[in-house]
C-alpha positions as CSV (number, residue, x, y, z in Angstrom):
1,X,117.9,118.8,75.8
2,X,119.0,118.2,79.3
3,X,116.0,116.7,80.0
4,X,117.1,114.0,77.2
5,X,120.6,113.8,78.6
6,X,118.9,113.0,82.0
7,X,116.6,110.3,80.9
8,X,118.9,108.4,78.8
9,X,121.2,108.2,81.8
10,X,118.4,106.7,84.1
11,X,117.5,104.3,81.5
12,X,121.0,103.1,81.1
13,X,121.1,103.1,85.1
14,X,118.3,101.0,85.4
15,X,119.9,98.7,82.5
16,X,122.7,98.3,84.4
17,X,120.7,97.2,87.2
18,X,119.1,94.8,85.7
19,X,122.5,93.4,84.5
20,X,124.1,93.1,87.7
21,X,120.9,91.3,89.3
22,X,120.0,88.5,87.1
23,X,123.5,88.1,84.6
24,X,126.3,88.2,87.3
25,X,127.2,85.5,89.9
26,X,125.6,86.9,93.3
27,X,127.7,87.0,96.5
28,X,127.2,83.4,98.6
29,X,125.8,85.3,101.5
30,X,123.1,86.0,99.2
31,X,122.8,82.8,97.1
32,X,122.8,80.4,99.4
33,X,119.6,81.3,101.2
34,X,118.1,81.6,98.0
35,X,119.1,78.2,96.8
36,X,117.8,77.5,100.5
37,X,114.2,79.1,99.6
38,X,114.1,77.5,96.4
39,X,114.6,73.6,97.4
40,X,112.0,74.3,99.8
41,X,109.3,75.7,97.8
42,X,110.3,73.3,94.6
43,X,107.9,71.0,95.6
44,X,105.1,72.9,95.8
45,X,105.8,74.4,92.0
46,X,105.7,70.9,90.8
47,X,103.9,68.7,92.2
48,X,104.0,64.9,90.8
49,X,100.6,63.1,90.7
50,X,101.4,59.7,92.1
């Protein structure tokens, strides 16, 4: 039964996890080279036939 405990607390870990990486606002020292990484490679993901 502890075993049951145990895994229910790592699944609700990881849950939580999850949550704070893709729901909440990410600190700017982390967002803004992202945004930086993401204009750069935009135009690669979507090319436009001319």
């Amino acid at each position: 039964m502890i075993y049951g405990f145990a895994y229910l607390g790592m699944v609700i870990a990881i849950s939580a996890g999850w949550v704070l990486v893709a729901v909440l606002k990410k600190p700017d020292f982390i967002e803004k080279p992202l945004e930086k990484v993401k204009n750069e490679i935009r135009p690669f993901l979507n090319p436009k036939d001319d």
